[in-house]
KEBATI-642015 format. One line per field, with one value per residue: chain; x, y, z of N, C-alpha, C, O in turn. Coordinates in nm, 3 decimals. Example, Ala and Ser with C-alpha at 12.3 -4.5 7.8 and 13.67 -1.06 7.14 Angstrom:
2
chain <- (A, A)
nX <- (1.319, 1.285)
nY <- (-0.569, -0.225)
nZ <- (0.780, 0.708)
caX <- (1.230, 1.367)
caY <- (-0.450, -0.106)
caZ <- (0.780, 0.714)
cX <- (1.320, 1.290)
cY <- (-0.330, 0.003)
cZ <- (0.780, 0.787)
oX <- (1.424, 1.341)
oY <- (-0.332, 0.114)
oZ <- (0.846, 0.804)
// end
This chain:
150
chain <- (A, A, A, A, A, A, A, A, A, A, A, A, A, A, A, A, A, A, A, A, A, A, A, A, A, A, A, A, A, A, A, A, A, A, A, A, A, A, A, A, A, A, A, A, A, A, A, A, A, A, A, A, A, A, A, A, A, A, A, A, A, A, A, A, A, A, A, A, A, A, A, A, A, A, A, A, A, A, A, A, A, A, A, A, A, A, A, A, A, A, A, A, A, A, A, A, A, A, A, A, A, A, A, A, A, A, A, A, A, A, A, A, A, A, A, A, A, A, A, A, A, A, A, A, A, A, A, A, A, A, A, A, A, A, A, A, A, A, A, A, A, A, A, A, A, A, A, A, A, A)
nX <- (1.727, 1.605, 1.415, 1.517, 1.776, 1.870, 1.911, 2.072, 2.328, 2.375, 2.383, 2.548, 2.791, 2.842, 2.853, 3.073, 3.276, 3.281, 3.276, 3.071, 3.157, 3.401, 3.620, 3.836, 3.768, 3.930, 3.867, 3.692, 3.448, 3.405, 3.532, 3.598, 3.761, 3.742, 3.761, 3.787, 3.865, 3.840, 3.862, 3.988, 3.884, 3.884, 3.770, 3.794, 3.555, 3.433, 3.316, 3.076, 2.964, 2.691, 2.511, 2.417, 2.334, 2.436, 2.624, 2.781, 2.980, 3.199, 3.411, 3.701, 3.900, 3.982, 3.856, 3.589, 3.357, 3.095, 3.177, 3.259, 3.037, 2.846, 2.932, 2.944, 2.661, 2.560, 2.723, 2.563, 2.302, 2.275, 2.342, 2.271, 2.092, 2.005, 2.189, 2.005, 1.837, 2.001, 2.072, 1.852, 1.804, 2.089, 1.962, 1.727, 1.889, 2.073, 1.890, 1.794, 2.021, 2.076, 1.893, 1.909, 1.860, 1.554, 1.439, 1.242, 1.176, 1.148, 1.104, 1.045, 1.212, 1.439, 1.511, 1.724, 1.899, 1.810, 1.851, 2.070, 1.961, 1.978, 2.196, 2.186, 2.093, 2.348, 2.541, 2.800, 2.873, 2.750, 2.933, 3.071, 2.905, 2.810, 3.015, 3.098, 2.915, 2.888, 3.141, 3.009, 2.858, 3.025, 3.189, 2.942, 2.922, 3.147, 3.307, 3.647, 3.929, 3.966, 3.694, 3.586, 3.452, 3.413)
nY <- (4.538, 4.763, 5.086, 5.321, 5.150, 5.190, 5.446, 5.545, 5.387, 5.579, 5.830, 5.831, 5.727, 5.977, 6.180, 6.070, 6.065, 6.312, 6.527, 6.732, 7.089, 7.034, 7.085, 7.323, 7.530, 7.792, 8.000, 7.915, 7.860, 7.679, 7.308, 7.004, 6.668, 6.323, 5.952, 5.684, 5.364, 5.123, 5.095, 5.298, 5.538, 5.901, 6.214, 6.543, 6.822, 7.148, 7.438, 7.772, 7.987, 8.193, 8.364, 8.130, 8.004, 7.755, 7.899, 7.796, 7.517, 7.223, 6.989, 6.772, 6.496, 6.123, 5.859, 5.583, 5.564, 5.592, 5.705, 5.965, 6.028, 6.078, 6.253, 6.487, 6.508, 6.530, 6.804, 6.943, 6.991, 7.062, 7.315, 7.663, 7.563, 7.549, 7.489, 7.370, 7.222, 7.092, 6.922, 6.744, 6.635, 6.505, 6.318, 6.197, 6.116, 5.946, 5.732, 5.648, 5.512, 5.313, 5.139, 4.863, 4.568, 4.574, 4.701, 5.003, 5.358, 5.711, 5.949, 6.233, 6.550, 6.438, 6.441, 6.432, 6.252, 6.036, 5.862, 5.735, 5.514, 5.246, 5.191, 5.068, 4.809, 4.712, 4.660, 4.666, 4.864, 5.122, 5.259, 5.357, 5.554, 5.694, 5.821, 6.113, 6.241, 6.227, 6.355, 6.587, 6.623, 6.692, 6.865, 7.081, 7.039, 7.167, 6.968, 6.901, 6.676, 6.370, 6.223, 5.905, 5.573, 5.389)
nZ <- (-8.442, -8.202, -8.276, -8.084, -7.982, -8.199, -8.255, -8.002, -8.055, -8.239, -8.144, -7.935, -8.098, -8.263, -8.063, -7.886, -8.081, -8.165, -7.936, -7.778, -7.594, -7.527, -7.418, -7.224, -6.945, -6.845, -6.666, -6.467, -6.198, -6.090, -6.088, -6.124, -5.999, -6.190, -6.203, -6.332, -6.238, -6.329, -6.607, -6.631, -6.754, -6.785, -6.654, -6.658, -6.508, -6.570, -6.487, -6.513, -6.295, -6.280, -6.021, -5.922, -6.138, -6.409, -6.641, -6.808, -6.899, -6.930, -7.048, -6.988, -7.114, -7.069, -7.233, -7.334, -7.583, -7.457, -7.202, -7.325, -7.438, -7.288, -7.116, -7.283, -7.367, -7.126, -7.057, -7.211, -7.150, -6.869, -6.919, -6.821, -6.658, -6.274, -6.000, -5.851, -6.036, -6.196, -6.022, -6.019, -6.278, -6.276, -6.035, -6.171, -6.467, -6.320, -6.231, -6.432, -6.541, -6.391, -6.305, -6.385, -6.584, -6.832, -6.632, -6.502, -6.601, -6.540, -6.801, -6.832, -6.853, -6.934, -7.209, -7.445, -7.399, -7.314, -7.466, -7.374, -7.185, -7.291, -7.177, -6.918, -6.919, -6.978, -6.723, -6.693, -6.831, -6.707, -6.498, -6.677, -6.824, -6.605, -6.479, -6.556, -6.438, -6.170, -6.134, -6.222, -6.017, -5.783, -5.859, -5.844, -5.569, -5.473, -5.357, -5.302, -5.412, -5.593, -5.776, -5.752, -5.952, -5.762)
caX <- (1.755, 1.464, 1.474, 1.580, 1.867, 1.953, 1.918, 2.191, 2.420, 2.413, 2.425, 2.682, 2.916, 2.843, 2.892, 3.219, 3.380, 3.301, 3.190, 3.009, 3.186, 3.494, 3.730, 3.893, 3.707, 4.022, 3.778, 3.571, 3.408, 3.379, 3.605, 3.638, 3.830, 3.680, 3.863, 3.705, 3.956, 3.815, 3.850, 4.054, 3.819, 3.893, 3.730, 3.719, 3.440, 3.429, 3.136, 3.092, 2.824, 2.608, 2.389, 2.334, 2.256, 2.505, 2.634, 2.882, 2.972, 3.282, 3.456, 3.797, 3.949, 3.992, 3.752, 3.560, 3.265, 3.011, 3.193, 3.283, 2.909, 2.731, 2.998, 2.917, 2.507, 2.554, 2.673, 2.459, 2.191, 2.272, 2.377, 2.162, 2.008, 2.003, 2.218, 1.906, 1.791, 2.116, 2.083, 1.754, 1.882, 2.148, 1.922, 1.688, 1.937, 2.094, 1.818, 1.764, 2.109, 2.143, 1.755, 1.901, 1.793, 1.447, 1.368, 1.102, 1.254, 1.092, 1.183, 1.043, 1.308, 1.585, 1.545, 1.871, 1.987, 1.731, 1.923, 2.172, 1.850, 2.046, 2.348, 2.120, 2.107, 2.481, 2.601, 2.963, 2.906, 2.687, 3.029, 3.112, 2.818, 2.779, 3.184, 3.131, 2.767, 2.952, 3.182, 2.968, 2.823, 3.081, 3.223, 2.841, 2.925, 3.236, 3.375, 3.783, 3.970, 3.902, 3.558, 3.605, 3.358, 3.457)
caY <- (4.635, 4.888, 5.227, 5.317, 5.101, 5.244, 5.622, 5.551, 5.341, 5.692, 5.948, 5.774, 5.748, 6.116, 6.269, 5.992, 6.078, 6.470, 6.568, 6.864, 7.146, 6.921, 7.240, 7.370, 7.663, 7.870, 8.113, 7.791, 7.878, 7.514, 7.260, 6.871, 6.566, 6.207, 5.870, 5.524, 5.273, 4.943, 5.082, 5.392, 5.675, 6.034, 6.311, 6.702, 6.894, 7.267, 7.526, 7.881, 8.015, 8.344, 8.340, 7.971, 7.937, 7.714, 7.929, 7.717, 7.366, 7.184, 6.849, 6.704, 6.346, 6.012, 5.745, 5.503, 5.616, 5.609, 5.760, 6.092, 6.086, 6.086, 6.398, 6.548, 6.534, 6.609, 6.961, 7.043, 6.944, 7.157, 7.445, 7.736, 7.550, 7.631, 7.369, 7.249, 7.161, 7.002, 6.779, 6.690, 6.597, 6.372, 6.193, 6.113, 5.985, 5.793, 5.643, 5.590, 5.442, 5.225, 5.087, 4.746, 4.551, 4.543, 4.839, 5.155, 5.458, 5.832, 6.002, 6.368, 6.629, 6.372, 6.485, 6.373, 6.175, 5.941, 5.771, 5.605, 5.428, 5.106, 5.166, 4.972, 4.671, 4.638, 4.683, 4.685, 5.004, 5.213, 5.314, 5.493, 5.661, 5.777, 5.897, 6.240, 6.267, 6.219, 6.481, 6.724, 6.678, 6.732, 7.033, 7.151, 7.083, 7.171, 6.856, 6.802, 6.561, 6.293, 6.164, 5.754, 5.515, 5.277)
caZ <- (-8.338, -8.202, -8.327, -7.957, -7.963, -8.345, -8.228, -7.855, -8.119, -8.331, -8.083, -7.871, -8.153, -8.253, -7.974, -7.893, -8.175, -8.167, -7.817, -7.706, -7.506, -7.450, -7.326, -7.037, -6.940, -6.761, -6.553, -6.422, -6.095, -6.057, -6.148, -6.036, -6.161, -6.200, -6.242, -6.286, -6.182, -6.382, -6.733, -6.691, -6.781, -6.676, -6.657, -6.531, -6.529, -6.539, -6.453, -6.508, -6.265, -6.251, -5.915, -5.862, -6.226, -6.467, -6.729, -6.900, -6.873, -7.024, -6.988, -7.077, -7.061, -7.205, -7.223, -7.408, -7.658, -7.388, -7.116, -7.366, -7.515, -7.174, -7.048, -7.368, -7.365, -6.995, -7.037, -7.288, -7.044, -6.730, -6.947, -6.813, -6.547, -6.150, -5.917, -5.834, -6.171, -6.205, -5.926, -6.058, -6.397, -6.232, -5.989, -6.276, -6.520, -6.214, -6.169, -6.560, -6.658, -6.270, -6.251, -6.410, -6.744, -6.801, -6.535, -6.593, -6.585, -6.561, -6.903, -6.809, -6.817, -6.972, -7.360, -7.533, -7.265, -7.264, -7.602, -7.298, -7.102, -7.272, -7.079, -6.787, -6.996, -6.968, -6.591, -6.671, -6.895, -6.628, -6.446, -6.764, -6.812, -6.465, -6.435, -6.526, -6.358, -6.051, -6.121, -6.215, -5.908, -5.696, -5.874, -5.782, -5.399, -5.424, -5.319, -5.365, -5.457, -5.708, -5.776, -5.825, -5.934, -5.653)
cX <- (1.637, 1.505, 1.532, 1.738, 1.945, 2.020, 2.036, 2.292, 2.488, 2.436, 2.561, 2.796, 2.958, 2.874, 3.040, 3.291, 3.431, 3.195, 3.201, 3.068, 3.278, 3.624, 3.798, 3.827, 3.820, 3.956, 3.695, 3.561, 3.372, 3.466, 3.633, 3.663, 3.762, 3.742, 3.741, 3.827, 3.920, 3.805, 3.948, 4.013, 3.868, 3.832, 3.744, 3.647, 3.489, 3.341, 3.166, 2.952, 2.835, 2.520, 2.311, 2.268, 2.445, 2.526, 2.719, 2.893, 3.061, 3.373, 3.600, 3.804, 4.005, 3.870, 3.692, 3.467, 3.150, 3.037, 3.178, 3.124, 2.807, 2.812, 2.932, 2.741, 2.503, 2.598, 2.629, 2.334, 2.202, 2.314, 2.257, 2.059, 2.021, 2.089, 2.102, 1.853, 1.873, 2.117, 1.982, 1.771, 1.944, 2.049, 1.824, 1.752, 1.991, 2.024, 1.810, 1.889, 2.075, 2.019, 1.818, 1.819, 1.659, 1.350, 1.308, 1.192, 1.148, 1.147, 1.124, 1.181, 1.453, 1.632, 1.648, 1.909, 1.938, 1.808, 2.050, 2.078, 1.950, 2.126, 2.299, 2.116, 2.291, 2.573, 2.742, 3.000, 2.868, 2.781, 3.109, 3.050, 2.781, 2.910, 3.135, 2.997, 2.868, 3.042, 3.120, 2.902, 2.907, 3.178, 3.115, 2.862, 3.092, 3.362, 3.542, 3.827, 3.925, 3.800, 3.653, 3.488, 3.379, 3.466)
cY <- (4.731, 5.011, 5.333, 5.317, 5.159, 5.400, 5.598, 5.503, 5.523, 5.810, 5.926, 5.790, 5.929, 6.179, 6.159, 6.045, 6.254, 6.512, 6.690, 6.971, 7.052, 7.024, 7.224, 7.541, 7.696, 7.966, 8.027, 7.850, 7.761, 7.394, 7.078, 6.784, 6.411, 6.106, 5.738, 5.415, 5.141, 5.006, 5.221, 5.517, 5.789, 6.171, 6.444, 6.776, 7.036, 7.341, 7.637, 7.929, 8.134, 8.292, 8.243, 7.929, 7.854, 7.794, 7.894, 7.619, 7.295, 7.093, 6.845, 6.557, 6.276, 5.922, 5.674, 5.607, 5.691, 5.713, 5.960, 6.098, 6.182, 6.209, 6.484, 6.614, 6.611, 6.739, 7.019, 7.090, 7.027, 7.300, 7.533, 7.702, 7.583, 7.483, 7.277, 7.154, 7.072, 6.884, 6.750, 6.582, 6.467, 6.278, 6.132, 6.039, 5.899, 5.691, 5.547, 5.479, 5.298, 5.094, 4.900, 4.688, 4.512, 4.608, 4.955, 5.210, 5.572, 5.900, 6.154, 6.428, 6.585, 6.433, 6.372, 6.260, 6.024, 5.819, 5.682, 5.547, 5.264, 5.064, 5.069, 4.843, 4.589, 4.670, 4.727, 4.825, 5.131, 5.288, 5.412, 5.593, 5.732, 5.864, 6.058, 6.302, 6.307, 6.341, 6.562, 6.764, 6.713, 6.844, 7.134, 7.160, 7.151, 7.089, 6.892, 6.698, 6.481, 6.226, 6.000, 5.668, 5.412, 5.306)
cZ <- (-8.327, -8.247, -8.187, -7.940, -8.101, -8.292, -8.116, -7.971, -8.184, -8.240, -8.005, -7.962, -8.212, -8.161, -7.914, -7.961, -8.199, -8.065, -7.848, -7.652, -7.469, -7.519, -7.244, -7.026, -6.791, -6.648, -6.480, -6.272, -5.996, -6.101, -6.034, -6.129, -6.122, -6.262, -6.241, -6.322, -6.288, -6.503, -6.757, -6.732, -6.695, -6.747, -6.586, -6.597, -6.499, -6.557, -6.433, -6.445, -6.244, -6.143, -5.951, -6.033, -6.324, -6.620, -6.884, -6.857, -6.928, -6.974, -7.081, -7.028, -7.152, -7.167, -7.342, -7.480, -7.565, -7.307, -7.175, -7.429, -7.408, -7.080, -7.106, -7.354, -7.183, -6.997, -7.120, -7.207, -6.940, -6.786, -6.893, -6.684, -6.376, -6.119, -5.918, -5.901, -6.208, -6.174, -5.967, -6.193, -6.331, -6.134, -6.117, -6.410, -6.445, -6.235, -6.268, -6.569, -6.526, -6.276, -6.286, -6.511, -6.733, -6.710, -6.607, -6.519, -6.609, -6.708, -6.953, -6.749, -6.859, -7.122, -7.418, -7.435, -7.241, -7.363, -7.477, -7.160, -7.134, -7.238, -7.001, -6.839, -7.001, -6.843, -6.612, -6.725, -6.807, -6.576, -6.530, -6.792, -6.711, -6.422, -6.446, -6.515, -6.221, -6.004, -6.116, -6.052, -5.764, -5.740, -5.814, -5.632, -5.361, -5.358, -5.405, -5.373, -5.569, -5.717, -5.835, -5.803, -5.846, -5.574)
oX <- (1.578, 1.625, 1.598, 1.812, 2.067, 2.135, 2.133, 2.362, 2.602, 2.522, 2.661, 2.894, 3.068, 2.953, 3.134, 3.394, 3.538, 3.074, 3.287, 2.952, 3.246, 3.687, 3.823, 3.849, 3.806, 4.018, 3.608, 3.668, 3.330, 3.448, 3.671, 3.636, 3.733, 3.789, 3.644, 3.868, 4.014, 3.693, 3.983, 4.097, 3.890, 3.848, 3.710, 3.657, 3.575, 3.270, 3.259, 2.846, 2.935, 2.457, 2.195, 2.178, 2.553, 2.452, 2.721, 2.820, 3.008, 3.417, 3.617, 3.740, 4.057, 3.804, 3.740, 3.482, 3.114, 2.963, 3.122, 3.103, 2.737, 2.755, 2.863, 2.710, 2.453, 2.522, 2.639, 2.283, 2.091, 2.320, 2.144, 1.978, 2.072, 2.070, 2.092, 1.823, 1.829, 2.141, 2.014, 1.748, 1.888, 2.058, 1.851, 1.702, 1.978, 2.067, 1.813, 1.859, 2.052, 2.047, 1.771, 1.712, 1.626, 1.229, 1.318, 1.262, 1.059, 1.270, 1.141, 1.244, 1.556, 1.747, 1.635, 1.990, 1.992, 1.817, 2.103, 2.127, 1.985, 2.161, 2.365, 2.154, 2.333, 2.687, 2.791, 3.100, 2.934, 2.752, 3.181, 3.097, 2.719, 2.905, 3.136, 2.969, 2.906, 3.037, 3.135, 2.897, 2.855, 3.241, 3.146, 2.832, 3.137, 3.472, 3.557, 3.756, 3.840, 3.810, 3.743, 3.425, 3.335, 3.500)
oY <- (4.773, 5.041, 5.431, 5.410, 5.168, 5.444, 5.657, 5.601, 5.568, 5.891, 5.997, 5.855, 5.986, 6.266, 6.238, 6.085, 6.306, 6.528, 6.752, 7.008, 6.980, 7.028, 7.118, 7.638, 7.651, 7.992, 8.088, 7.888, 7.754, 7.404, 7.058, 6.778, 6.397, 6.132, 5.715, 5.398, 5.065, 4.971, 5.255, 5.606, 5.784, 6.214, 6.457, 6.802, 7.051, 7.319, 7.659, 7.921, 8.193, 8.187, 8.241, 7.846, 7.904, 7.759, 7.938, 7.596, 7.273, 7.111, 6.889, 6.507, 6.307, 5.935, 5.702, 5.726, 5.808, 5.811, 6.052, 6.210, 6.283, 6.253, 6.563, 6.731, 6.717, 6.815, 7.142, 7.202, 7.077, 7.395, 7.488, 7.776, 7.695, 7.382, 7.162, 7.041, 6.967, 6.780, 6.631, 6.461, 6.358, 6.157, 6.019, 5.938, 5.780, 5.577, 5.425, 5.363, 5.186, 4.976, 4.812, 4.743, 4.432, 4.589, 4.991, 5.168, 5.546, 5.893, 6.197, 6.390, 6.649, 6.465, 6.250, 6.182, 5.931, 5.701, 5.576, 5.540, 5.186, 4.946, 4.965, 4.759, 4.474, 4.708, 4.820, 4.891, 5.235, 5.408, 5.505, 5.707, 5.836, 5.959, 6.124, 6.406, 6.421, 6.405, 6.641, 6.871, 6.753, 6.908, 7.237, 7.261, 7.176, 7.129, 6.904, 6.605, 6.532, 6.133, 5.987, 5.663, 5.311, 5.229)
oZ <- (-8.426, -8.255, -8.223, -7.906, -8.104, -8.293, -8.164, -7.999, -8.174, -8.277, -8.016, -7.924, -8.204, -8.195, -7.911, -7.907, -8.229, -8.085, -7.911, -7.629, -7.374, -7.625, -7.187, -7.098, -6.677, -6.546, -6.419, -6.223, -5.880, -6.222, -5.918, -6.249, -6.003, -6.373, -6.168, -6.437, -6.310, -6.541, -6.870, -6.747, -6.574, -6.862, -6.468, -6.717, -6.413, -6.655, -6.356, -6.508, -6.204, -6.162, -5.993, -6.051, -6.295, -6.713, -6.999, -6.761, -7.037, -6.861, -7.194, -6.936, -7.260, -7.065, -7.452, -7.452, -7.581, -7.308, -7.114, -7.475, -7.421, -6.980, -7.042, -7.335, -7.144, -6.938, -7.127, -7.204, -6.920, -6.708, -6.913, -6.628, -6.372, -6.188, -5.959, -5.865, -6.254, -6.235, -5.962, -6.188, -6.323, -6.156, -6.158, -6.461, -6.472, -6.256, -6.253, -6.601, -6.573, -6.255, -6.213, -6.536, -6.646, -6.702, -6.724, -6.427, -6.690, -6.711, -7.067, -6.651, -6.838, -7.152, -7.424, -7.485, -7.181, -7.329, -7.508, -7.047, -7.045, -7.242, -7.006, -6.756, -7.018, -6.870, -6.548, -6.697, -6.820, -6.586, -6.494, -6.794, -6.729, -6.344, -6.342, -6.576, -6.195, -5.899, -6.023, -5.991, -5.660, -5.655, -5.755, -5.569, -5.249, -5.321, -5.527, -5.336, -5.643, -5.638, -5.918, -5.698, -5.901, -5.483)
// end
């Protein structure tokens, strides 16, 4: 196994087994829920903002290892940052987990995150790792209703 593929095995189950900020933040200024239909995952996201910046960040649910690692590293990741930065974040791991096996990926500005690049190697898993991307970003627009990967 590469030391790559050792380090996602280990963070994934670390943060799986004992996520990050995995709350309910009651004062959330932001708040959206996320479902993925082909495995069952759920997620809601919640966001505490000061003028356009992300001051908190906190997920509940159920899901597989992946789905709760990649919530988890995700609001560590936008803690503190501006919407915009946010959305930046998500289009570049988008791009990272979606590109397909064997695809280049940008890995400025990913840090931690970059440990689920081998999600792309397994298509069927990407829909977990992207579930509560999705949300977060539509707690950022405001979007209701339920985010679904489908």
């Amino acid at each position: 196994m590469t030391e790559l593929g050792e380090l996602y095995q280990e963070v994934v189950m670390a943060h799986g087994s004992r996520p990050r900020n995995f709350r309910r933040i009651e004062d959330a200024e932001k708040h959206s829920d996320g479902y993925n239909p082909f495995c069952g995952d759920m997620v809601s996201v919640f966001l505490k903002m000061d003028e356009g910046r992300i001051t908190d960040a906190a997920f509940v649910g159920k899901g597989c290892a992946i789905s709760k690692a990649s919530a988890s590293i995700m609001t560590e990741a936008v803690k503190g940052k501006t919407v915009e930065e946010a959305q930046e974040i998500f289009e570049s791991f988008h791009k990272m987990v979606t590109r397909g096996p064997g695809g280049k990926y940008e890995v400025d500005g990913l840090g931690e995150l970059e440990v689920l690049a081998g999600v792309a190697e397994f298509p069927t898993r990407v829909k977990c790792a992207v579930l509560a991307w999705h949300t977060l970003k539509a707690a950022l627009k405001d979007e209701g209703g339920t985010v679904s990967t489908e």
